[in-house]
C-alpha positions as CSV (number, residue, x, y, z in Angstrom):
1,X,-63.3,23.6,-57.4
2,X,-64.9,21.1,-55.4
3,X,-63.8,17.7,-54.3
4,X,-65.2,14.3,-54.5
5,X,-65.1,12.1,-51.3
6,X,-66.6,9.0,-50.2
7,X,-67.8,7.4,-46.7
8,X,-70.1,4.3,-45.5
9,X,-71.6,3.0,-42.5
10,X,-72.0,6.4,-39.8
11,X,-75.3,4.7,-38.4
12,X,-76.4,8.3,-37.2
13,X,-78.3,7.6,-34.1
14,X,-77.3,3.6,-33.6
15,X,-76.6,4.0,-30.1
16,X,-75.6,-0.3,-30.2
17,X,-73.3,0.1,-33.0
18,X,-70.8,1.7,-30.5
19,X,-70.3,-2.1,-28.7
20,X,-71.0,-3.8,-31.7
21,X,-68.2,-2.1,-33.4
22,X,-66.2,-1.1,-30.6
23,X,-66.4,2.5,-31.4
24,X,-64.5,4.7,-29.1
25,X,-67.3,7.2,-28.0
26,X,-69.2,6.9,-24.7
27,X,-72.7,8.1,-25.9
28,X,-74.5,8.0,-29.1
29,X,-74.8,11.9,-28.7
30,X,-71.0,11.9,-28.4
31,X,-70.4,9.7,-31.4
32,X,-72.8,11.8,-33.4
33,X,-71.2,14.9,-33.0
34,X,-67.9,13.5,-34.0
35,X,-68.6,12.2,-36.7
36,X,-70.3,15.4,-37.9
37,X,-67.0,17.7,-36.9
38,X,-65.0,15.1,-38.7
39,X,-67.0,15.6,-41.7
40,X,-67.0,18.8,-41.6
41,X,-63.7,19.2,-40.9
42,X,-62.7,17.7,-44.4
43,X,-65.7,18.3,-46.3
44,X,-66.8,22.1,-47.8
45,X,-70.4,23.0,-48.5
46,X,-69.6,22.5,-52.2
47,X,-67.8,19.2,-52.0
48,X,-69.7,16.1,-53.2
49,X,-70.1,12.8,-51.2
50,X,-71.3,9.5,-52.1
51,X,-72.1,7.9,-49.0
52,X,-72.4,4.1,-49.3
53,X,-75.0,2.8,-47.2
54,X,-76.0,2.8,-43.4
55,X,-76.2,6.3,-43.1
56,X,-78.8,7.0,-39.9
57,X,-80.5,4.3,-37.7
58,X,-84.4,3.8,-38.1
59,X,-85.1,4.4,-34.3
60,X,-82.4,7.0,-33.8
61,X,-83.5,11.0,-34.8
62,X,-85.2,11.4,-38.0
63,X,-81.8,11.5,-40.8
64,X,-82.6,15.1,-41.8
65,X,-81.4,16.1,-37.9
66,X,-78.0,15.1,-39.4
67,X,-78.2,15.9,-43.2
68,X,-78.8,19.6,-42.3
69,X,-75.5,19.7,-40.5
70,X,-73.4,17.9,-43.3
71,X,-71.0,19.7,-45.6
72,X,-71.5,18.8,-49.2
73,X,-73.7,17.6,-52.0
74,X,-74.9,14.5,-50.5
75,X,-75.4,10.9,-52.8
76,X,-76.8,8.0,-51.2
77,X,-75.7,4.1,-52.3
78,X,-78.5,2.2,-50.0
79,X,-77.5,0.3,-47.0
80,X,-79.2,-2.9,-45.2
81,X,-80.2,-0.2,-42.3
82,X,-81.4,3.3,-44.8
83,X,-85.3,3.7,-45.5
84,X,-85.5,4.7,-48.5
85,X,-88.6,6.4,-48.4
86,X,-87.7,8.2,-45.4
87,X,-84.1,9.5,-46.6
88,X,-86.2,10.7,-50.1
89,X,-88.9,12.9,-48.0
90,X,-85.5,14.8,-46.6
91,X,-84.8,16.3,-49.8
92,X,-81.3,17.0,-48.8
93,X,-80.1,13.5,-51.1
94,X,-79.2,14.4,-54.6
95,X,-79.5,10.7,-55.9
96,X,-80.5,7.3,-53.6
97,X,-79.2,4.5,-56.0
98,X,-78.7,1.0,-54.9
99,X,-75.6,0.7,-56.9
100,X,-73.9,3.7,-58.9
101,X,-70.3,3.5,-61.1
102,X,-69.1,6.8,-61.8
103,X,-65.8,8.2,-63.7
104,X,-63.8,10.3,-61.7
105,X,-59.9,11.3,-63.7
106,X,-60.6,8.5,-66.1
107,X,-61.4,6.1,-63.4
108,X,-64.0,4.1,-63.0
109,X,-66.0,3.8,-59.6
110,X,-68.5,0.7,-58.6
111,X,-70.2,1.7,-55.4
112,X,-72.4,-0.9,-53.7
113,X,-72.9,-1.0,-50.1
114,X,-72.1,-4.5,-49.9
115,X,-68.6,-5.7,-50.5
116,X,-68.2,-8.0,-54.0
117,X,-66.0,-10.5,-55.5
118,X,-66.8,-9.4,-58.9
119,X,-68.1,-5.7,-60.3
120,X,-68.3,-4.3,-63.7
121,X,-65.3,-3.4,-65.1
122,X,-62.9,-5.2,-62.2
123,X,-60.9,-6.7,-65.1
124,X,-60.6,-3.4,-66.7
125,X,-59.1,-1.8,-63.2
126,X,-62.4,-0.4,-62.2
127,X,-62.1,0.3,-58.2
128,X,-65.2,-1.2,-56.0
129,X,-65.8,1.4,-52.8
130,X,-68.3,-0.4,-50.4
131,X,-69.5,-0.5,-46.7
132,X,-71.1,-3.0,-44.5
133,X,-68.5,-5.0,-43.0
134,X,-67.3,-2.3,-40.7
135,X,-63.4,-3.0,-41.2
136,X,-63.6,-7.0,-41.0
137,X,-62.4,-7.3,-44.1
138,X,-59.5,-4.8,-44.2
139,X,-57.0,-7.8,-43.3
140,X,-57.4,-9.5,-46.5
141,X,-57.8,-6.7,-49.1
142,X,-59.1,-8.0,-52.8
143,X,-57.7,-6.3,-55.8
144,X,-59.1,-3.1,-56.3
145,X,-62.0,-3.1,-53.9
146,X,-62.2,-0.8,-50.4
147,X,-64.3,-0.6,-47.7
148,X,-64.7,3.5,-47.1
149,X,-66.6,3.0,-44.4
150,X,-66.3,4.9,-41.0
151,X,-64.2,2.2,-38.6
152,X,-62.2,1.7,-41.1
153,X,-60.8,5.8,-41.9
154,X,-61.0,7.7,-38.8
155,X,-64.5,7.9,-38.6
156,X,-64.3,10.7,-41.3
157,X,-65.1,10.4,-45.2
158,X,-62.2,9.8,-47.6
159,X,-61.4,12.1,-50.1
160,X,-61.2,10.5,-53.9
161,X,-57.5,11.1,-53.9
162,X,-56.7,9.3,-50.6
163,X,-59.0,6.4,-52.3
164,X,-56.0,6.4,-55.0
165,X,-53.3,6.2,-52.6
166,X,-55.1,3.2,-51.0
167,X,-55.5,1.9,-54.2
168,X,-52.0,2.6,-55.8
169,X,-50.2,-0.7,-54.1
170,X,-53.1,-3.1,-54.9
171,X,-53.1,-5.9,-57.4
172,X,-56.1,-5.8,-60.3
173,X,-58.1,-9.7,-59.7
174,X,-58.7,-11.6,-63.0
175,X,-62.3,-11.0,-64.1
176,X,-64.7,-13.7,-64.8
177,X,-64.8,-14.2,-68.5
């Protein structure tokens, strides 16, 4: 049976996100590769992954010299840094949305790549998984929202149950009426 897991912001290829986001990985070559073993090291060909924006850099390799290598049924929630039309011509994506909500064990999901106050269903105890913020905001967490994105786990994806764990000791924030 496969598994569900969820990631944001690898920036294949963004050899300045290493100092921007003090990444612990002397070259862009060397960052790559670990983030692709650390993938791969949690996520079988089957699995499915919903990645949540900022997947490759523009002026790095072209994004199918990293989708070719990834484990999994790939989904892609559309970062500030993805081109669309160039992560469609891959054909490796099974969806490109810019914002998706899923069930997953009677759950509800809100993916968006950037973090929100509000999502549908938040006063229902619908989780929001997003990116973009790179683990800035992990000192002030808000109800039942996460940022999945690489700084913040490991630089590996999450797996759906380790988002419930994260989730389990989190207060639900009143929705707007």
């Amino acid at each position: 049976m496969s598994k569900l897991f969820f990631t944001a912001d690898t920036h294949f290829g963004h050899e300045s996100i290493i100092r921007l986001c003090k990444r612990p990985f002397d070259s862009v070559e060397a960052m790559d590769e670990a983030l692709i073993a650390r993938w791969n090291g949690k996520v079988a060909p089957n699995d499915v992954v919903y990645h949540i924006g900022d997947f490759s850099f523009r002026a790095g390799k072209p994004a199918e010299t990293y989708l070719e290598r990834l484990n999994g049924q790939i989904h892609l929630i559309l970062g500030n840094h993805d081109d669309q039309a160039r992560l469609e011509s891959t054909g490796r994506l099974r969806s490109i949305d810019e914002i998706k909500e899923l069930r997953w064990k009677g759950q509800t999901i809100v993916m968006c790549h950037y973090p929100m106050r509000e999502w549908p269903g938040a006063w229902r105890g619908a989780w929001h998984l997003f990116g973009h913020v790179h683990g800035r905001l992990d000192s002030e967490p808000f109800g039942y929202s996460l940022d999945v994105g690489v700084d913040s786990h490991d630089y590996a994806p999450l797996a759906a149950e380790e988002v419930s764990t994260l989730m389990a000791g989190r207060q639900q924030v009143f929705g707007g009426a």
